[in-house]
Biopython code that builds the backbone (N, CA, C, O; Angstrom):
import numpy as np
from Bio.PDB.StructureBuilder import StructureBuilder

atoms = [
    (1, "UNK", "N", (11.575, 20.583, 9.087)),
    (1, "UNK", "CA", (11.666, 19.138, 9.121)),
    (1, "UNK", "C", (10.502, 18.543, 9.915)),
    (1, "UNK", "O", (10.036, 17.565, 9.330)),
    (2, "UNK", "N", (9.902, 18.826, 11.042)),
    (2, "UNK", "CA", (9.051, 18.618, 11.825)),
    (2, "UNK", "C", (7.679, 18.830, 11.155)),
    (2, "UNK", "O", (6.844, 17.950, 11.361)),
    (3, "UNK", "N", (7.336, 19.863, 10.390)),
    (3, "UNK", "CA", (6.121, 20.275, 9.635)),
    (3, "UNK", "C", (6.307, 18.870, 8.645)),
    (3, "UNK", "O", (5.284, 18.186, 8.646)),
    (4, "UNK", "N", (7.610, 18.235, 7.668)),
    (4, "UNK", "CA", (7.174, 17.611, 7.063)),
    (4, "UNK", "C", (6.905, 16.149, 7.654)),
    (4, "UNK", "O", (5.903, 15.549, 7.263)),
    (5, "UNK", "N", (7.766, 15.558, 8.582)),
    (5, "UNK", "CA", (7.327, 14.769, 9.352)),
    (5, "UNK", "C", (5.469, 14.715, 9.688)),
    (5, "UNK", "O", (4.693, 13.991, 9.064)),
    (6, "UNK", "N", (5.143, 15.501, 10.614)),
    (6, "UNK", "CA", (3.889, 15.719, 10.626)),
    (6, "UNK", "C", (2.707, 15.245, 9.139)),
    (6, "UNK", "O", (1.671, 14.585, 9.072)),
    (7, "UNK", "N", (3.474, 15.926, 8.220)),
    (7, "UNK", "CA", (2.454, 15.812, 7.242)),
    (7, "UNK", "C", (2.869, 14.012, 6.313)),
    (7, "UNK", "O", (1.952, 13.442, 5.721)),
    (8, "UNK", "N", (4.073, 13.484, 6.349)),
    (8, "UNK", "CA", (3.810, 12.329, 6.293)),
    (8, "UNK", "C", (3.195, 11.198, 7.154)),
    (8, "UNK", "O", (2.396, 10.289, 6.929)),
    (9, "UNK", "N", (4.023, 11.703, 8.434)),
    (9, "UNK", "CA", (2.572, 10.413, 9.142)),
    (9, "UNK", "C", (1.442, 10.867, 9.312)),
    (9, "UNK", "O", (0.834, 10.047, 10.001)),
    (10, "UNK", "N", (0.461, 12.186, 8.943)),
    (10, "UNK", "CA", (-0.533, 11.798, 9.257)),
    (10, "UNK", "C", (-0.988, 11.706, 7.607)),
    (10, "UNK", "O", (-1.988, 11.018, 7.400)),
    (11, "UNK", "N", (-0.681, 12.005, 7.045)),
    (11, "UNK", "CA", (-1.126, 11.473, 5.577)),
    (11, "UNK", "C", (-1.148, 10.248, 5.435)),
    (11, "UNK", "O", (-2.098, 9.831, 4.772)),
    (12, "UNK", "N", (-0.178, 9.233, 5.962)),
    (12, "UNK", "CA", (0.074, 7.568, 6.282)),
    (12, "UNK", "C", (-0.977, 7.585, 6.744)),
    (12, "UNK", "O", (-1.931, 7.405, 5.987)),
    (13, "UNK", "N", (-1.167, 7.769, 7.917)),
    (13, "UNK", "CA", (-2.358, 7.283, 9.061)),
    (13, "UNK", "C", (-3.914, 7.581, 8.295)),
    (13, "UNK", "O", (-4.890, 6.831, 8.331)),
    (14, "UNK", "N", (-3.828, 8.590, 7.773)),
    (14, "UNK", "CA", (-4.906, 9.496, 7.511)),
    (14, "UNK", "C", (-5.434, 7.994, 5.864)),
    (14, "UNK", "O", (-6.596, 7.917, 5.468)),
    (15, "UNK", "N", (-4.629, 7.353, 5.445)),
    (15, "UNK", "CA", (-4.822, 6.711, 4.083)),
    (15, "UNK", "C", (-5.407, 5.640, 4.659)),
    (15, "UNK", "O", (-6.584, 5.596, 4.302)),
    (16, "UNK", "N", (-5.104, 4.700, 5.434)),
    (16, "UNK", "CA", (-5.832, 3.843, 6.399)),
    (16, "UNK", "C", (-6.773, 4.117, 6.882)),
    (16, "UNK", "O", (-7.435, 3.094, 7.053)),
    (17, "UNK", "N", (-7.292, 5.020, 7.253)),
    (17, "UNK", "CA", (-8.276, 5.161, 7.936)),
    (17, "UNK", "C", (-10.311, 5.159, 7.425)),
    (17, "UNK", "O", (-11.384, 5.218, 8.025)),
    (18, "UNK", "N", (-9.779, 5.042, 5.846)),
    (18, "UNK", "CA", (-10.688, 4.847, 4.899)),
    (18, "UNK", "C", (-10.892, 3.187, 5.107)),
    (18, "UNK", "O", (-11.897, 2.666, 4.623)),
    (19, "UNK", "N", (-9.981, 2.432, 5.787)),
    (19, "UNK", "CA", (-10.186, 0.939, 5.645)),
    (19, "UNK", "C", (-11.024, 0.658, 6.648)),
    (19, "UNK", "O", (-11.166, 1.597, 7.432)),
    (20, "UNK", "N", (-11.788, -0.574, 6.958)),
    (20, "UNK", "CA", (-12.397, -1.229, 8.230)),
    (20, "UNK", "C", (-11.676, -1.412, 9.172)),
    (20, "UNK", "O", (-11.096, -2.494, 9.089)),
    (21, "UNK", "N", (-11.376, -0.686, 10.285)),
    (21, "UNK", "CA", (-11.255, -0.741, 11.732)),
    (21, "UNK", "C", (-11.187, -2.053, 12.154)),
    (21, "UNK", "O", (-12.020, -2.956, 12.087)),
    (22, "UNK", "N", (-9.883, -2.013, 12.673)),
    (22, "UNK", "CA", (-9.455, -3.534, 13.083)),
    (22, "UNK", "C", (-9.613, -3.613, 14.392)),
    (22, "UNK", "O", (-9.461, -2.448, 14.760)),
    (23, "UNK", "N", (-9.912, -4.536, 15.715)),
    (23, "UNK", "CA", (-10.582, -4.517, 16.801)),
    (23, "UNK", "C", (-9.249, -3.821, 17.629)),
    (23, "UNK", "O", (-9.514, -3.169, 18.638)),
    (24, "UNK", "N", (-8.103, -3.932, 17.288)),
    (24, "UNK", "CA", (-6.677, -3.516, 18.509)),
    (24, "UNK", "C", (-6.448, -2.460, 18.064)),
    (24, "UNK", "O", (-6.074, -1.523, 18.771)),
    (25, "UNK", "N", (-6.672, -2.358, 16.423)),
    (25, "UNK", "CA", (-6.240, -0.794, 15.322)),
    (25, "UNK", "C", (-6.908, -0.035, 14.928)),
    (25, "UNK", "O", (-6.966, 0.403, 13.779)),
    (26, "UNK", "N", (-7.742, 0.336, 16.167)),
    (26, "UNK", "CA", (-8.931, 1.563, 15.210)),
    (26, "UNK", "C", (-7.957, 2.878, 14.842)),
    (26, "UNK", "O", (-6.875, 3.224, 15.316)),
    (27, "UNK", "N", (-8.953, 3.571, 13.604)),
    (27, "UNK", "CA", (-8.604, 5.107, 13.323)),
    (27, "UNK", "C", (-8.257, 5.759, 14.513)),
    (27, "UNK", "O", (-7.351, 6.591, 14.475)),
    (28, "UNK", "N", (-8.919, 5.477, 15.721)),
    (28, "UNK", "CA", (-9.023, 6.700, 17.070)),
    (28, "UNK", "C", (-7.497, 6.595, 17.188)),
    (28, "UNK", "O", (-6.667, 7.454, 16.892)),
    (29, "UNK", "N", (-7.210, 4.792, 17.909)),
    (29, "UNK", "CA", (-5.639, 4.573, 18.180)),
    (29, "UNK", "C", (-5.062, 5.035, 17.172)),
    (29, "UNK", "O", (-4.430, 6.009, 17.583)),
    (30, "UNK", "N", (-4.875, 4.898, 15.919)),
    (30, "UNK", "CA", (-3.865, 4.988, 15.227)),
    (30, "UNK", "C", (-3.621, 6.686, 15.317)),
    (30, "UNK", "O", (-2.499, 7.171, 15.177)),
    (31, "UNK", "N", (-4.842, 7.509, 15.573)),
    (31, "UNK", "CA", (-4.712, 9.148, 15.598)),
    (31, "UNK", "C", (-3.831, 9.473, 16.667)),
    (31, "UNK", "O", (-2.953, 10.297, 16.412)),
    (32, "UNK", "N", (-3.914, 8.764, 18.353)),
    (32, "UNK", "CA", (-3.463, 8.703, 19.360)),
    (32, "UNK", "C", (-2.141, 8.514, 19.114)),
    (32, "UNK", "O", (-1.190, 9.164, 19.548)),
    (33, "UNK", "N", (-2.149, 7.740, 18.513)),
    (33, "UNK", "CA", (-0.647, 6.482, 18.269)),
    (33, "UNK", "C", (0.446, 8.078, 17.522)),
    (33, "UNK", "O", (1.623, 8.203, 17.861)),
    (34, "UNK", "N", (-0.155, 8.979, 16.657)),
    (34, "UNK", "CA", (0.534, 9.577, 15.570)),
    (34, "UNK", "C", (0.571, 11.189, 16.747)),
    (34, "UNK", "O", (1.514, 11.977, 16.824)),
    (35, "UNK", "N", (-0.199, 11.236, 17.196)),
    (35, "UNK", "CA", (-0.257, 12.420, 17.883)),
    (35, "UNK", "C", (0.855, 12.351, 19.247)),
    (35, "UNK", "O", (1.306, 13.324, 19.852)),
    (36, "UNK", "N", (1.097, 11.090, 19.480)),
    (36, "UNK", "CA", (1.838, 10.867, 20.380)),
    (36, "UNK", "C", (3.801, 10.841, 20.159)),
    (36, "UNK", "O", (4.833, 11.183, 20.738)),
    (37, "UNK", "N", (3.240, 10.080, 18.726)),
    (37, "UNK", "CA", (4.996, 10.085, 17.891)),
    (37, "UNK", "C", (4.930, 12.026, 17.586)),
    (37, "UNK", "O", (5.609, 12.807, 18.252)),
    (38, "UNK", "N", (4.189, 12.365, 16.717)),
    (38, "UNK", "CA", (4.501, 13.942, 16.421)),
    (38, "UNK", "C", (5.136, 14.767, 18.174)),
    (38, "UNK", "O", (6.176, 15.425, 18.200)),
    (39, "UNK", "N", (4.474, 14.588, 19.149)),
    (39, "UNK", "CA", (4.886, 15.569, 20.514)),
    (39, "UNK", "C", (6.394, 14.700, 20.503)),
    (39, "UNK", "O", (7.477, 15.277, 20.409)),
    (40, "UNK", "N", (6.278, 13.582, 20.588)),
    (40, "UNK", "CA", (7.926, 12.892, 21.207)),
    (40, "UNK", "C", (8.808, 13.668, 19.490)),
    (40, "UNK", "O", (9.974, 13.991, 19.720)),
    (41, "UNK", "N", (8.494, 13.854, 18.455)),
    (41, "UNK", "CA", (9.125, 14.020, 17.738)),
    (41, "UNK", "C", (9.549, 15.627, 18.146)),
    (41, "UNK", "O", (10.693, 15.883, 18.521)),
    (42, "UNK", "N", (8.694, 16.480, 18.051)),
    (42, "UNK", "CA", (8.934, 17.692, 18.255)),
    (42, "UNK", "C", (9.762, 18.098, 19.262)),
    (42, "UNK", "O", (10.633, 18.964, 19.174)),
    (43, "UNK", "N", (9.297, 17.075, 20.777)),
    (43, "UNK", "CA", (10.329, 17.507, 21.849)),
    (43, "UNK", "C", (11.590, 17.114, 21.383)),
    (43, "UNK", "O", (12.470, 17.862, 21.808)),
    (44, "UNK", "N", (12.078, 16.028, 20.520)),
    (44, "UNK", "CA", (13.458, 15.637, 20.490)),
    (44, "UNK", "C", (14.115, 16.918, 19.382)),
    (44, "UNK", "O", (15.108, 17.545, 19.750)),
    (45, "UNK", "N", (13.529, 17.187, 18.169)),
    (45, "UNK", "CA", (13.618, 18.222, 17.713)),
    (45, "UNK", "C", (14.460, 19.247, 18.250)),
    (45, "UNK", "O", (15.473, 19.750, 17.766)),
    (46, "UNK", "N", (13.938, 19.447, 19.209)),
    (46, "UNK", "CA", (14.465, 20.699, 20.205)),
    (46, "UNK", "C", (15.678, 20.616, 20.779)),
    (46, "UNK", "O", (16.573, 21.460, 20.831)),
    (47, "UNK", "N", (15.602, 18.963, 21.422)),
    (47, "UNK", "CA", (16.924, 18.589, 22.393)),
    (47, "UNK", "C", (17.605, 18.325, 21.292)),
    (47, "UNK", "O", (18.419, 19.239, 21.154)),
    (48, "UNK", "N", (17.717, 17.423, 20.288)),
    (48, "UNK", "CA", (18.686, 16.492, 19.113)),
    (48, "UNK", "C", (18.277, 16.243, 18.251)),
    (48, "UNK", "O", (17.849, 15.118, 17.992)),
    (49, "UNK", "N", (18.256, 17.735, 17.088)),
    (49, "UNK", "CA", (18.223, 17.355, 15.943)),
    (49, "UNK", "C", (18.553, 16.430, 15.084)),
    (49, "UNK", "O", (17.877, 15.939, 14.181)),
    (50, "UNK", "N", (20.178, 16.105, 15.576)),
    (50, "UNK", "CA", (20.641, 14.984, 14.507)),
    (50, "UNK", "C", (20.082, 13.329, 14.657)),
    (50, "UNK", "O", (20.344, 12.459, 13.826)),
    (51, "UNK", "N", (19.208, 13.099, 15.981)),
    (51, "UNK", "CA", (18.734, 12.309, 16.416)),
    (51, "UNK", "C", (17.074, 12.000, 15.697)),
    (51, "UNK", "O", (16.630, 10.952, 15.228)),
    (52, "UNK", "N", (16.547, 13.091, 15.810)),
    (52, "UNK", "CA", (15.240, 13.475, 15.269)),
    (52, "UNK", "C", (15.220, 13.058, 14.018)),
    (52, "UNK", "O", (14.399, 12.288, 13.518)),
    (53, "UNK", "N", (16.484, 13.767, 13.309)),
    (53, "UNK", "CA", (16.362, 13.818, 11.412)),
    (53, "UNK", "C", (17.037, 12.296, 11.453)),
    (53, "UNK", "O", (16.336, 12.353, 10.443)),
    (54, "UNK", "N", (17.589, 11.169, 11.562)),
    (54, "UNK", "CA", (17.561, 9.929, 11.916)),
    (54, "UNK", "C", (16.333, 9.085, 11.563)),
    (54, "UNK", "O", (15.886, 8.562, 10.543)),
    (55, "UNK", "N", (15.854, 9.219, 13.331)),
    (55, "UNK", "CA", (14.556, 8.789, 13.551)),
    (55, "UNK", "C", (13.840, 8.614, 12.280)),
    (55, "UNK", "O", (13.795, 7.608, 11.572)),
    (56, "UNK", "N", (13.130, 10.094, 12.062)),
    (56, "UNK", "CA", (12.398, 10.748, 11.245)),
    (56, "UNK", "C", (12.730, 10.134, 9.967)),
    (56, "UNK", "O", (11.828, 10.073, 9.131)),
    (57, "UNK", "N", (13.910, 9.657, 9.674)),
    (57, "UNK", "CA", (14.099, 8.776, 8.028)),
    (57, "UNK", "C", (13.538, 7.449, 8.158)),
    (57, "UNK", "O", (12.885, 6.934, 7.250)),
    (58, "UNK", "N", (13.833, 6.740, 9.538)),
    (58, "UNK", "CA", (13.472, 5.756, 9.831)),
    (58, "UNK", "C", (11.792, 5.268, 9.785)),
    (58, "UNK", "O", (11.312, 4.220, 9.353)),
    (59, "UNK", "N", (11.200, 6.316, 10.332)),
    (59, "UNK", "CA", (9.787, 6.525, 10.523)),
    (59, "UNK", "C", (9.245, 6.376, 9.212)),
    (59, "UNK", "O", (8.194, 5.739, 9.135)),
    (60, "UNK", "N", (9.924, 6.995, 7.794)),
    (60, "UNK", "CA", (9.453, 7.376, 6.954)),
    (60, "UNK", "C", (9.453, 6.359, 5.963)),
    (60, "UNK", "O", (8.764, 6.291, 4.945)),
    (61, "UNK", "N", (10.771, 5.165, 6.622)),
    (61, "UNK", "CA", (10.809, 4.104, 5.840)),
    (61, "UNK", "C", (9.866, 2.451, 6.079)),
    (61, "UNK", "O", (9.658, 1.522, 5.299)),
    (62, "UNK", "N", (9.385, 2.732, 7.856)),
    (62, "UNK", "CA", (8.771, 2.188, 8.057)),
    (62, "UNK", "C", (7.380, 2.341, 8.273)),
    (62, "UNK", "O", (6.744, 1.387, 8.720)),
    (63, "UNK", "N", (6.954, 3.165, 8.076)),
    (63, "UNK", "CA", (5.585, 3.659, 7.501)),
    (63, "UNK", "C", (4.855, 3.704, 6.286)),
    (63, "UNK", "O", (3.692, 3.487, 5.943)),
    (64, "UNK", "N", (6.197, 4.150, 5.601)),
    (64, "UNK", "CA", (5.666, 3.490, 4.073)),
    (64, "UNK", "C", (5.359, 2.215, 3.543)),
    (64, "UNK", "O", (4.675, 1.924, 2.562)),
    (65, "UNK", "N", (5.996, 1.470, 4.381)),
    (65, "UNK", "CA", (6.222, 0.066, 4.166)),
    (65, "UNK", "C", (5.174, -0.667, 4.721)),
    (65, "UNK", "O", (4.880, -1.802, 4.343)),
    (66, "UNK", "N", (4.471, 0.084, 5.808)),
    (66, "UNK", "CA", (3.294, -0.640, 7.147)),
    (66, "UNK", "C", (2.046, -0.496, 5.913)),
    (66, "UNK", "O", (1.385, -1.480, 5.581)),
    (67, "UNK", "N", (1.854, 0.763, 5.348)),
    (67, "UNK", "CA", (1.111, 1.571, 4.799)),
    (67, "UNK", "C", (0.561, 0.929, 3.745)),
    (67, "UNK", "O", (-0.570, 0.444, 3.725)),
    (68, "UNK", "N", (1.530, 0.921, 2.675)),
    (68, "UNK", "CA", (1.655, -0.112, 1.511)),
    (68, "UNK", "C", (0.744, -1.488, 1.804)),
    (68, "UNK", "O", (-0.347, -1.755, 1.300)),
    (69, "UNK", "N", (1.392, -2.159, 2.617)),
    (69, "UNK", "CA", (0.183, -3.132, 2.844)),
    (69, "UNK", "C", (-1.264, -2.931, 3.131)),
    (69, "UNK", "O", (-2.071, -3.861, 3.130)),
    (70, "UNK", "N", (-1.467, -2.109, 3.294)),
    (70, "UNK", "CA", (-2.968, -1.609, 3.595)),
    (70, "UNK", "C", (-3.724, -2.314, 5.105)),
    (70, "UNK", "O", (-4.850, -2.443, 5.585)),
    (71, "UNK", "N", (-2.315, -2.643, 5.444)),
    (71, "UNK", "CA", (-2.877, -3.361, 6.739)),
    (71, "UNK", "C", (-2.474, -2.769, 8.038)),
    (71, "UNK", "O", (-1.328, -2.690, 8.480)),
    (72, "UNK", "N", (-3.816, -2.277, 8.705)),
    (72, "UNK", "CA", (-3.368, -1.148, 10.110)),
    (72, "UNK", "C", (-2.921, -1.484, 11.006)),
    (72, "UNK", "O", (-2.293, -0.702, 11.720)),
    (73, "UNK", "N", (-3.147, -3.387, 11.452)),
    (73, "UNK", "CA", (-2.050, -3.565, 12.239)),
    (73, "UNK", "C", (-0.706, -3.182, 12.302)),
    (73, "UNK", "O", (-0.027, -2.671, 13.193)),
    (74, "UNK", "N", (-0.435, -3.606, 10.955)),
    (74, "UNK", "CA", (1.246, -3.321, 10.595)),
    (74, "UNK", "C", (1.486, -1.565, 10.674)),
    (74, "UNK", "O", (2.675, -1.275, 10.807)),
    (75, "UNK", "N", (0.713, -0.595, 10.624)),
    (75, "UNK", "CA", (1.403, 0.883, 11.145)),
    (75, "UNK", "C", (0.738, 0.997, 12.324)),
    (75, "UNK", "O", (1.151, 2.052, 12.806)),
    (76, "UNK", "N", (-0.148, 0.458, 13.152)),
    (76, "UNK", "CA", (0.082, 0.510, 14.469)),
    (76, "UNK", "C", (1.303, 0.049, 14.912)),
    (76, "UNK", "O", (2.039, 0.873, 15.454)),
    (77, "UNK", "N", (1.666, -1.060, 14.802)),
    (77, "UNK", "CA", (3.354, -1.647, 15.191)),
    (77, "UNK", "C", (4.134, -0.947, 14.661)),
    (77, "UNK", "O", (5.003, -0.542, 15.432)),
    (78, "UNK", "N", (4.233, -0.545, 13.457)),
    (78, "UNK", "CA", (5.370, 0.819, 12.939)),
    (78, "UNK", "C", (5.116, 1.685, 13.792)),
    (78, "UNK", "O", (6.231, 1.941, 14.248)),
    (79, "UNK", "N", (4.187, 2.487, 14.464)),
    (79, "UNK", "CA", (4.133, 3.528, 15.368)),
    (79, "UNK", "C", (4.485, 3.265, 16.782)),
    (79, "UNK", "O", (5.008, 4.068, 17.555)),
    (80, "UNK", "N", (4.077, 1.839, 17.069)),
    (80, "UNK", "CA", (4.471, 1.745, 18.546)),
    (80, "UNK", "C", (6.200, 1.302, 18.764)),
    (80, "UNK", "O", (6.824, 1.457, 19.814)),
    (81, "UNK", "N", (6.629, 0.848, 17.755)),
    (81, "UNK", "CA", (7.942, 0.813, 17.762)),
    (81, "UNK", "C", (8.796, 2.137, 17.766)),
    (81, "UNK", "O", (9.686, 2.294, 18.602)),
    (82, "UNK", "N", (8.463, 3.224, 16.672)),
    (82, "UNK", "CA", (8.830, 4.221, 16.892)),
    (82, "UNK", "C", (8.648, 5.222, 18.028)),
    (82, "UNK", "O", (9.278, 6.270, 18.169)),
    (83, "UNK", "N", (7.649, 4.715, 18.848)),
    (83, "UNK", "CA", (7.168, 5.400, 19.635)),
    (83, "UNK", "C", (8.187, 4.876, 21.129)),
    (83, "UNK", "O", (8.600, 5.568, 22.060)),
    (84, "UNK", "N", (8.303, 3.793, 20.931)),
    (84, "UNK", "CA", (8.953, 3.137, 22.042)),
    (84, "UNK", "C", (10.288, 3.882, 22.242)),
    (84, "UNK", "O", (10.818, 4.379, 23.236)),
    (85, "UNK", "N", (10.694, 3.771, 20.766)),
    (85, "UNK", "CA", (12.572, 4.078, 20.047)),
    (85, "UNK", "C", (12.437, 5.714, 20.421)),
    (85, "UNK", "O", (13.552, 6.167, 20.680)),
    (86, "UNK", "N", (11.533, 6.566, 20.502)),
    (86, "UNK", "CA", (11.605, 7.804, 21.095)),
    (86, "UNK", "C", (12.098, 8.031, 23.224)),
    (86, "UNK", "O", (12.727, 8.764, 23.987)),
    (87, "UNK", "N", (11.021, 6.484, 23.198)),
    (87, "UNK", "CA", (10.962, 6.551, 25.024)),
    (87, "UNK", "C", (12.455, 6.626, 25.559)),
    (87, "UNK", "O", (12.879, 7.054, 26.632)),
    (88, "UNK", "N", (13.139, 6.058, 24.441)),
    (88, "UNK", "CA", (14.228, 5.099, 25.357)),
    (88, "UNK", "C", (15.910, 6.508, 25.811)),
    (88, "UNK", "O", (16.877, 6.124, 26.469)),
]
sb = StructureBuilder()
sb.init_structure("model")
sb.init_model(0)
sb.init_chain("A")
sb.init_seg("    ")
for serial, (resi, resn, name, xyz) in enumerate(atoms, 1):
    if name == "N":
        sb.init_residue(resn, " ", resi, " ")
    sb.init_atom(name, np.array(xyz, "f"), 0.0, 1.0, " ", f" {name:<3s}", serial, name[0])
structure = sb.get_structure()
């Protein structure tokens, strides 16, 4: 579950990154941004699966959706939300 996680957000991230670099949303952040959700994903993995595989649907629905627009603000904010929803 974690391998496929991995390979959808960075395939998300990775599709954007062909676009012009937005001054708050560069490629670098958004790599940061995904490398940061994948470790919080993996550690929860470990502690709460049923929490993770959740998440992880959630992630998948709001990423697609950030993505789709072709606009990197919108999956920077999909990532920092998810990223937050990991902190808490």
């Amino acid at each position: 579950m974690t391998s496929t996680f991995i390979r959808i957000t960075g395939g998300l991230a990775l599709s954007l990154f062909a676009t012009a670099a937005v001054a708050e949303c560069t490629a670098e952040v958004m790599q940061e941004k995904t490398m940061s959700l994948t470790e919080s994903m993996q550690a929860l993995a470990a502690t709460d699966p049923a929490k993770m595989q959740e998440v992880s649907m959630k992630m998948q629905e709001s990423m697609t959706a950030a993505a789709s627009t072709g606009d990197q603000e919108a999956v920077c904010a999909a990532l920092d939300e998810l990223i937050a929803e990991l902190a808490e």
